[in-house]
C-alpha positions as CSV (number, residue, x, y, z in Angstrom):
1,X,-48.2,-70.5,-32.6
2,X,-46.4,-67.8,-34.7
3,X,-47.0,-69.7,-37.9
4,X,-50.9,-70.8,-39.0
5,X,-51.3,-74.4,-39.0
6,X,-48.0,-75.5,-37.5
7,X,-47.4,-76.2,-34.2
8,X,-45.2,-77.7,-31.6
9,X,-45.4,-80.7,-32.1
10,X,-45.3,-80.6,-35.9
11,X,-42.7,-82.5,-36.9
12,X,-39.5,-81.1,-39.0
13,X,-39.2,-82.8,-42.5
14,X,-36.1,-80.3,-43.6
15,X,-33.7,-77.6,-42.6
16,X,-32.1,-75.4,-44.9
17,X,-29.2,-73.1,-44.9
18,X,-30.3,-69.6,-46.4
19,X,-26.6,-67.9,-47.3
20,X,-27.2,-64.1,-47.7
21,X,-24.5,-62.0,-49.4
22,X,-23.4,-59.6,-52.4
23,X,-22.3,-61.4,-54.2
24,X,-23.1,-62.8,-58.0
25,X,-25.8,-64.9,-56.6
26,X,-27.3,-63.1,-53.5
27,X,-29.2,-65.5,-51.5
28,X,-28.2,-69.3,-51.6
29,X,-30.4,-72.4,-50.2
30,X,-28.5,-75.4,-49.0
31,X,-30.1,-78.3,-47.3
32,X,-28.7,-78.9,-44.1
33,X,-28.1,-82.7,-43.2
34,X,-28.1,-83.8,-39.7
35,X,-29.7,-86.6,-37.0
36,X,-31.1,-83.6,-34.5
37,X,-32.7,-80.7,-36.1
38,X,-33.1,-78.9,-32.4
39,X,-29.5,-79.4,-32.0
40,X,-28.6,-77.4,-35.7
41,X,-31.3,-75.0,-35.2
42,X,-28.8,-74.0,-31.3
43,X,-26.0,-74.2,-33.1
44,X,-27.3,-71.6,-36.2
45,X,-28.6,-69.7,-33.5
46,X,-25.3,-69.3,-31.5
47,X,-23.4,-68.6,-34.7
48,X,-25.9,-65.7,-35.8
49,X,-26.0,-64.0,-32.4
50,X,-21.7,-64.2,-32.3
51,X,-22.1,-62.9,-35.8
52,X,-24.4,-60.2,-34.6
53,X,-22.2,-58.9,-31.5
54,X,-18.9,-59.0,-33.7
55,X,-20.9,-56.1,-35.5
56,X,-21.8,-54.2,-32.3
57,X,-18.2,-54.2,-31.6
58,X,-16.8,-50.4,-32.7
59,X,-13.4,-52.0,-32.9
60,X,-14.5,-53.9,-36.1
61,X,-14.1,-51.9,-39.3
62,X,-16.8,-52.5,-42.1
63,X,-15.8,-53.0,-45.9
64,X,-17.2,-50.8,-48.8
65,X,-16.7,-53.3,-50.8
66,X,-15.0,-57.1,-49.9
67,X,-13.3,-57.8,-53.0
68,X,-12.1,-54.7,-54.4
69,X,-10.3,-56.4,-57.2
70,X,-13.0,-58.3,-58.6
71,X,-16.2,-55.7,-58.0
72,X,-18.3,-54.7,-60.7
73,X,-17.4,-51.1,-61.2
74,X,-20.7,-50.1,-59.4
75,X,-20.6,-47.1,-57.3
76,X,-20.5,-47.1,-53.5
77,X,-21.7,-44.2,-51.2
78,X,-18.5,-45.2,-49.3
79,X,-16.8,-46.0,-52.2
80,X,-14.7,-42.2,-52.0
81,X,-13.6,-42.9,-48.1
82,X,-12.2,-46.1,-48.9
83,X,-9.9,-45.7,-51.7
84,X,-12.2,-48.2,-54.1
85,X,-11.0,-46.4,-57.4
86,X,-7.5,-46.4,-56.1
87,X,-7.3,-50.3,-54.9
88,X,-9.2,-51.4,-58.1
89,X,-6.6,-51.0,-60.8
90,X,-3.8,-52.2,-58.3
């Protein structure tokens, strides 16, 4: 009921894969091919929530930026406690 004219029973012609990053192309659709669409829906589900508490751990550090080398020389508010201008020319 969360979605206007869709319901429960409606059946599921496609699933895609949305890919969200920084990269050169920010958001990425891929179809997703597979027999049980309840069965890749659990399984996206289990990945995102195990994605999810990995960042709720304090023991896992964060990145300023995750490819240094190959950033665009844009400016980080982080950039300074990280080194970036250091690491880039190395």
């Amino acid at each position: 009921g969360a979605v206007e004219g869709v319901t429960a029973t409606t059946p599921i012609t496609g699933l895609h894969y949305v890919a969200v990053g920084a990269g050169r192309v920010p958001v990425r659709w891929s179809p997703v091919h597979g027999d049980d669409a309840e069965d890749l829906a659990v399984q996206s589900l289990a990945r995102l929530v195990a994605l999810l508490r990995r960042y709720e751990d304090p023991s896992f550090g964060y990145l300023s930026r995750a490819r240094v080398k190959f950033s665009e020389n844009l400016e980080g508010d982080y950039d300074h406690l990280a080194r970036v201008a250091e690491w880039r020319h190395g």
